[in-house]
N, C-alpha and C positions, 0 to 999 in steps of 0.2 A: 321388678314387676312395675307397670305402672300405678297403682293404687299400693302404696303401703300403709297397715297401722304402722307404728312404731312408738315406745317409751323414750323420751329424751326432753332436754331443752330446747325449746326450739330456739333460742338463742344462739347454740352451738352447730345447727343443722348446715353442713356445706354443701349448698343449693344455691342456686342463681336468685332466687327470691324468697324471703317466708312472709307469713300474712300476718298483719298487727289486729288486736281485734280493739279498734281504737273506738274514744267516743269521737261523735259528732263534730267538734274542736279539734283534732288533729293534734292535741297539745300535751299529749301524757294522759296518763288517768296511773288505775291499781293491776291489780292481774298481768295480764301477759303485755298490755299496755305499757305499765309502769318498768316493766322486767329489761323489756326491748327499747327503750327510750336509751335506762341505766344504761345497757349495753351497747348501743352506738355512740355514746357519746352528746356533747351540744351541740353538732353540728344537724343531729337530725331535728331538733327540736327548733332550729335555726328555718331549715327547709322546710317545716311544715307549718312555720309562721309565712309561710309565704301562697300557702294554698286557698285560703281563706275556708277552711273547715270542708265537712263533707254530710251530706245528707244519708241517713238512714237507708242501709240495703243498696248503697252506691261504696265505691272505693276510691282513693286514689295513689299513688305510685312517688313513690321518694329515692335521691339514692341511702347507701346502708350504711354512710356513717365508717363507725369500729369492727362490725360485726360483719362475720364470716362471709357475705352473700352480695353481690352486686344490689340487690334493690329489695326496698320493703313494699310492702303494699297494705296498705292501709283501707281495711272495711268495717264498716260501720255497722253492727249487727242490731236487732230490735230487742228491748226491751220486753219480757215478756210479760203479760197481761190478762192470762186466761187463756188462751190463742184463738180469740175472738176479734184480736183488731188488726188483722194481714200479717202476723207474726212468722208465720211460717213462710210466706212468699216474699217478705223483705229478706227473709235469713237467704233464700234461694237465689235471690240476685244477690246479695254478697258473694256469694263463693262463685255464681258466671261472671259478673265484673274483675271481679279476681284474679279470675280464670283467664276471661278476654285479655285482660292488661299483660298479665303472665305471656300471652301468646306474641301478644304485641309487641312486648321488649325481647321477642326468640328465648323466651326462658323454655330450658329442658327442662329441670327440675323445681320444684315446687314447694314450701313446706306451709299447711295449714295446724293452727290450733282449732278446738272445738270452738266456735264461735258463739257468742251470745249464751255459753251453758253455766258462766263464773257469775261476777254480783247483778249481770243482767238478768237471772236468773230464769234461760229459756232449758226444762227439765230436759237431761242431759240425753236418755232413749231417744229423744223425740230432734233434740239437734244433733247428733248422730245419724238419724236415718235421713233428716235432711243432706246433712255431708257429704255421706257414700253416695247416698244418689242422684245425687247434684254431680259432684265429683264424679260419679261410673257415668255418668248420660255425655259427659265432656268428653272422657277416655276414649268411650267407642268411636268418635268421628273426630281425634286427634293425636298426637302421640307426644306422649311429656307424661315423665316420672313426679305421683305427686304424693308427699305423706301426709299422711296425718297424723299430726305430735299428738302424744299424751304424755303431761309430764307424772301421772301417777297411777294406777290402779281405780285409786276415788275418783276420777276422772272421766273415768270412760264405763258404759252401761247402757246396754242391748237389753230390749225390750224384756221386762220383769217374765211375760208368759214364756216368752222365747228360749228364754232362762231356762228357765223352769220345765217346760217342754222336753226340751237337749238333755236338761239334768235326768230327765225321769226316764227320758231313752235309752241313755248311756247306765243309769242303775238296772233297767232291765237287760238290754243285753249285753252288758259288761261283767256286773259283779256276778251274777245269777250265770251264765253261762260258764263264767271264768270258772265259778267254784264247781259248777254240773262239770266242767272238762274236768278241773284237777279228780274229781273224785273220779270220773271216769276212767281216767287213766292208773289210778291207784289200783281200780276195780282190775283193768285190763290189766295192769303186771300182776296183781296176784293170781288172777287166771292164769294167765301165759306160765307162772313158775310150775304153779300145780302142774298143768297139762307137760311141761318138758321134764320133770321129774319123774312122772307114768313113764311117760313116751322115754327118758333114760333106762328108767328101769328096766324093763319090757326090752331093749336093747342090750342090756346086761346080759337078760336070762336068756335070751337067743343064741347069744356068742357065745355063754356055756356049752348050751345044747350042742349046737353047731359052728364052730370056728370056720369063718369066709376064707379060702385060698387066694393068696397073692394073685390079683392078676394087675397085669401090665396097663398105664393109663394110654388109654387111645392116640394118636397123633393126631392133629389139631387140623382141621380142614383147612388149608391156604386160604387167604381171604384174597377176595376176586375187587382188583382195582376199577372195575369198571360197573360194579356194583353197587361199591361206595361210593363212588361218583355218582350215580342213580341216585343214590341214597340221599346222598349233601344236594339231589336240586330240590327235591320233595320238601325240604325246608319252609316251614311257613313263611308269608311276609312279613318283614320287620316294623318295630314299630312307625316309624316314618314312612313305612307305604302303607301300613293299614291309616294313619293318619290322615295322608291326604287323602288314599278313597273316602274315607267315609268326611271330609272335608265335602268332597267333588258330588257325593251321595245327597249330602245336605242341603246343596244350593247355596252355602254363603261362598264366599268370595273369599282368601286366603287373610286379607287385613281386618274384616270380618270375623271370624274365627279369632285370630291370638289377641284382638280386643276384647272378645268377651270370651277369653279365657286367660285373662289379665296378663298378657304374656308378652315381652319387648320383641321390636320388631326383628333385632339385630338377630336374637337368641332363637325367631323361628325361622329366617333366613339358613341357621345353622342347620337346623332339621330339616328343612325343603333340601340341602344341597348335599345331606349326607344318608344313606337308607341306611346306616350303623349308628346312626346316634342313638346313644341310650342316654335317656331325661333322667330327671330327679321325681320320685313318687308325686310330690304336688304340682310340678309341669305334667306329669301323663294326665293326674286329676282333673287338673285344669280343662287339657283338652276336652276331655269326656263330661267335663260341667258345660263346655261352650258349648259343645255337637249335641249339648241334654240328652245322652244316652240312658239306656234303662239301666238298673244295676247286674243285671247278666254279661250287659255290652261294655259296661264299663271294667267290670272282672276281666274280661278280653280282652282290653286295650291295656289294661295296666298288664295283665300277664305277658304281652311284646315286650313291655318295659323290664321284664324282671318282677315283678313285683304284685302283691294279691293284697285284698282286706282283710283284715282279721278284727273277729271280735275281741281281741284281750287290748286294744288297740283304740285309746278312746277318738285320737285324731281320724281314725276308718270308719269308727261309729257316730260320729259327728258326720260323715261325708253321708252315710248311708240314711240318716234321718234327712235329711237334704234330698236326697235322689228320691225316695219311698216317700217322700212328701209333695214332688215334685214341684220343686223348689229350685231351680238352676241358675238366680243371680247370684254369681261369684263374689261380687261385693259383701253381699250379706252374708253369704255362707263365709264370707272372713270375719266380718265382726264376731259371729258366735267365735269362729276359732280362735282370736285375739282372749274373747271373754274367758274361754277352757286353757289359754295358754299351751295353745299350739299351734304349728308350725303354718305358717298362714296359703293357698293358693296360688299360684302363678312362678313366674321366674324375674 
């Protein structure tokens, strides 16, 4: 997909470039600075005595030394200070200078740390939602796979209400329905025995009565090949032709659609050229997050896929407070699912 969260070093990321979140000096620092310096070795610290530093909310571009990646990129993110002194639109050119340069050296692949959220201390929700949407406004009008490292847990943090919000939707129709099903179902086999125990009985005392005479079992109607053939065109559309109609429905344009349904261009090539592709649940997602379908519409389009919501299902109940709130940036609808520890959007 092009936007991914991910857990790792970014150190260890094999990608054509990752992003340093250096100071102003270019010369090493602590945090992911100090980490990425270690790991290319002195040749990088060589090459960025050659740069003569870099200003706040600009980047500039090195090659990578020891480490995994053709080139580093070196941005310079703001200090944070209340976010009263352009703290937020320096962070925002960081990650397009970035971007640009990434584009500029034909980088596919990408890897970002959170910038500015370590001893610059810019509050991590808040450099987060700069990232993704910095990062998603880039994706839609280009195409390069780009992640975003977390190297831990304490690291990453989607807006405290947000939280909290997701959490409280998910205890409503999650725990509360799960247990109203199981009881339900409890209720419903003890009924069903009761009622087939009568209904046996009541079968018994009839056979006494009256014992039923053998008859012979019917011979089976030939089934008419030209029937079933009838039968098999009646077949609904598949999911890749309800896809592009309701694409052609929408008005966007094909590269339109699998950008803002975080989707690689190669992998919807596949689904345009084939009307039997069956996706994976968060590819059909996707779709039906970009085309911002209702949630009835989206039940349809995953049901072409194989596939339906279920409330015992927090990753469906996570989708559905998204759709019911309407809410259709796929970006965001990942960070929550990164935060719940599930399976994120797109392919």
């Amino acid at each position: 997909m092009p936007l991914q969260i991910v857990r790792n070093d970014i150190t260890k990321m094999n990608v054509d470039a990752i992003v340093n979140a250096a100071n102003h000096t270019l010369l090493g620092g602590g945090g992911v600075d100090g980490c990425i310096h270690r790991a290319a070795g002195p040749e990088l610290l060589a090459e960025c005595r050659t740069l003569g530093g870099c200003e706040t909310g600009s980047a500039k571009v090195t090659g990578a030394g020891k480490l995994p990646c053709k080139y580093v990129i070196h941005a310079v993110g703001p200090r944070w200070r209340g976010g009263r002194h352009g703290e937020r639109d320096l962070l925002i050119s960081c990650y397009r200078t970035s971007l640009l340069l990434a584009k500029e050296k034909e980088c596919e692949t990408v890897a970002f740390p959170l910038i500015s959220s370590g001893i610059y201390g810019y509050p991590k929700d808040q450099a987060l939602r700069v990232a993704i949407d910095t990062i998603g406004e880039f994706l839609l009008k280009n195409d390069m796979t780009v992640y975003l490292v977390i190297f831990d847990k304490a690291a990453y943090q989607i807006s405290g209400k947000l939280f909290d919000d997701i959490a409280e939707y998910i205890d409503d129709n999650y725990v509360g329905n799960h247990a109203d099903y199981l009881s339900q179902r409890q209720r419903g086999r003890k009924a069903f025995r009761e009622e087939a125990f009568l209904q046996d009985t009541a079968v018994r005392k009839e056979a006494v009565k009256a014992p039923c005479p053998f008859t012979p079992m019917a011979a089976a109607a030939p089934v008419s090949l030209g029937a079933l053939d009838n039968a098999l065109k009646q077949i609904d559309e598949s999911f890749s032709e309800m896809l592009l109609r309701k694409i052609d429905e929408s008005g966007m344009t094909d590269s339109e659609c699998y950008k803002k349904a975080n989707i690689d261009r190669k992998l919807f090539s596949k689904i345009r050229g084939d009307k039997h592709y069956r996706p994976s649940k968060p590819t059909a997602i996707a779709f039906a997050i970009a085309l911002e379908l209702p949630l009835e519409e989206t039940k349809d389009i995953l049901m072409k896929a194989g596939f339906a919501l279920s409330r015992s299902n927090k990753f469906d109940i996570i989708i559905e407070y998204f759709i019911e709130h309407g809410n259709y940036n796929i970006f965001e609808i990942n960070e929550a699912l990164f935060a719940f520890d599930q399976s994120l959007l797109g392919a």
